[in-house]
DRENDRENLO-692836 format. One line per 4 residues: number of its first residue (from 1); for each residue x, y, z of C-alpha. Coordinates in nm, 4 decimals. Example, Ala and Ser with C-alpha at 12.3 -4.5 7.8 and 13.67 -1.06 7.14 Angstrom:
1 = 1.2300/-0.4500/0.7800 ~ 1.3670/-0.1060/0.7140
//
This chain:
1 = -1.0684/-2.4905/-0.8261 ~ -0.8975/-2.1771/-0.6684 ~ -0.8056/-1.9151/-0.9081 ~ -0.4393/-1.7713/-0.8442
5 = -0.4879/-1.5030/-1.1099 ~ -0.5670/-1.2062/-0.9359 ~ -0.2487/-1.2734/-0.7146 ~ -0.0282/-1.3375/-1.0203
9 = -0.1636/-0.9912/-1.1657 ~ -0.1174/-0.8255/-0.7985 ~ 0.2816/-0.9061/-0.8312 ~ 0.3146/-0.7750/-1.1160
13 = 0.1265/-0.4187/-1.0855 ~ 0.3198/-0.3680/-0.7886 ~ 0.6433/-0.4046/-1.0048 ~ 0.5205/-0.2060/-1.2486
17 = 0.3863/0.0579/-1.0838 ~ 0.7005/0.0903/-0.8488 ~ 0.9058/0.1546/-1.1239 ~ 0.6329/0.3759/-1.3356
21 = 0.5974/0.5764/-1.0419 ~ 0.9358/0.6188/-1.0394 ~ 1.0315/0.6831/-1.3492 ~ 0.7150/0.8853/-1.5502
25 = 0.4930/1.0594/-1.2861 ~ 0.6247/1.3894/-1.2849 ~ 0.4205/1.5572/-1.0376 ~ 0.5785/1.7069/-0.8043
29 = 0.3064/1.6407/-0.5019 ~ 0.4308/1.2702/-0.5086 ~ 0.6960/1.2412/-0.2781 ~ 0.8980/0.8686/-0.2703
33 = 0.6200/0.5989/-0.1310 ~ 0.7161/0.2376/-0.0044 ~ 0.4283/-0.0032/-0.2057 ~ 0.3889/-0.2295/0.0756
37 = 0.1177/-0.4483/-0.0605 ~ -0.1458/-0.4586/-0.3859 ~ -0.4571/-0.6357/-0.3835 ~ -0.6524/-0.7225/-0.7151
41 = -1.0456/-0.8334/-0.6847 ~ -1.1038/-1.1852/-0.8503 ~ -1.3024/-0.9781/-1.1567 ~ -0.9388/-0.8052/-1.1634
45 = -1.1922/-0.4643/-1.1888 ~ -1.0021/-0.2912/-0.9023 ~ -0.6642/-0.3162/-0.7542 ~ -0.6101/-0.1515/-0.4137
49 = -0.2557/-0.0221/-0.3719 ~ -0.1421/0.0582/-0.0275 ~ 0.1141/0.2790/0.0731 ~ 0.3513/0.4316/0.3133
53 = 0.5394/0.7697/0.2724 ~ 0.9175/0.7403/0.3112 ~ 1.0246/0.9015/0.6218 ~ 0.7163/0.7723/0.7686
57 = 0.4304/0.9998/0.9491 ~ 0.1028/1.0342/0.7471 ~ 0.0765/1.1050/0.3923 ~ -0.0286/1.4968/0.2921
61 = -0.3260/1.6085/0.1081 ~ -0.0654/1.6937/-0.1908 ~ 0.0419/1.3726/-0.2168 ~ -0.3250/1.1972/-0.1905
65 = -0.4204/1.4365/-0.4468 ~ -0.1433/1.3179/-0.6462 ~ -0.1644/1.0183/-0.6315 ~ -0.5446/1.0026/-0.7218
69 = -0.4370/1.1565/-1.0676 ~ -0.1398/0.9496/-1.0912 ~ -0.3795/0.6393/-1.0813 ~ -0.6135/0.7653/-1.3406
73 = -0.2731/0.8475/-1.5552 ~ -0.1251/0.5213/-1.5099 ~ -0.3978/0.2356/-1.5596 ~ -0.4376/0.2223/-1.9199
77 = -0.0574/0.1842/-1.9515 ~ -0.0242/-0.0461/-1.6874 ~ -0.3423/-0.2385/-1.8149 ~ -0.1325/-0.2457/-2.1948
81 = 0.1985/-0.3095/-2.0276 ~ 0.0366/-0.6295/-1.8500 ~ -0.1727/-0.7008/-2.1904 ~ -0.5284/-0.7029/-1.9711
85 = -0.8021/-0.6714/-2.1678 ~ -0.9502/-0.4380/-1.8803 ~ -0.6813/-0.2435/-1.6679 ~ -0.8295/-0.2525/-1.3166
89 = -0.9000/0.0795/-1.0902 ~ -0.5724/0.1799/-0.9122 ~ -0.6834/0.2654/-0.5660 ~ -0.4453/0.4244/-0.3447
93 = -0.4547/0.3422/0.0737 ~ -0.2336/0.4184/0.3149 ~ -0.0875/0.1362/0.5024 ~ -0.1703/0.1327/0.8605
97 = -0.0412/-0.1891/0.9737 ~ 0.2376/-0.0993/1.1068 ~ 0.1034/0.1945/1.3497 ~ -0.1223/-0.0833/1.4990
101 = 0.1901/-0.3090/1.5419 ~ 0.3430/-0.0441/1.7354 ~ 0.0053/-0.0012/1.8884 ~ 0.0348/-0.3476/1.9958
105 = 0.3486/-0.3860/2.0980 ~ 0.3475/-0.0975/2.3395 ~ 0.0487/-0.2429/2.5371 ~ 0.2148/-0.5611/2.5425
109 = 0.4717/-0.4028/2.6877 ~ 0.3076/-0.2356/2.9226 ~ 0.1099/-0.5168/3.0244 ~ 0.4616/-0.7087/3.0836
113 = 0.5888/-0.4396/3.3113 ~ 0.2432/-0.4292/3.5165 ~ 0.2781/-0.8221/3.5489 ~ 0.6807/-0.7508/3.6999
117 = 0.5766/-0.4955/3.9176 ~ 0.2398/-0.7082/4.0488 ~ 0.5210/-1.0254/4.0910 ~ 0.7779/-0.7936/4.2996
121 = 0.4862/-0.6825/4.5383 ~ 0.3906/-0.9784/4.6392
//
């Protein structure tokens, strides 16, 4: 029978987070992220967080640095908040799903235009 815990606990560290982020991390190398997804292993041991800056482009070393000691400061209340018995490693990753997108769509769009111009020669 399939387990829809980890899930469940996924939703709600990226609510929580979002708005302890927010509100109590006071270092001032986090800029504003977007939490685009979270991810919790079935043990719920480790829950990878990823990320993109707001304004886009790739994150700086001050804000990886950051957020590295903003995950170590924010598991045990996160872990109480949720009442886990074991608050699960916060691992921040930025989200690069939407550069390949773009990736994507610009050599589909290429290909399209190669496949006009090959139709008009002919």
């Amino acid at each position: 029978m399939p387990s829809y815990r980890p899930e469940r606990v996924a939703e709600l560290i990226h609510k929580e987070l979002g708005q302890r982020l927010r509100l109590e991390v006071k270092d001032p190398r986090v800029t504003p992220i977007s939490i685009t997804s979270v991810e919790v292993t079935r043990d719920l041991s480790r829950a990878v967080v990823t990320y993109l800056p707001l304004g886009g482009g790739t994150p700086s070393p001050d804000l990886i640095d950051g957020l590295l000691q903003a995950a170590r400061q924010l598991r045990g209340p996160i872990g109480r908040a949720l009442r886990l018995r074991h608050a699960p490693e916060l691992v921040f990753e930025v989200d690069t799903h939407l550069e390949e997108a773009l990736r994507v769509t610009a050599l589909l769009d290429r290909l399209a235009e190669e496949r006009q111009t090959r139709e008009e020669t002919e």
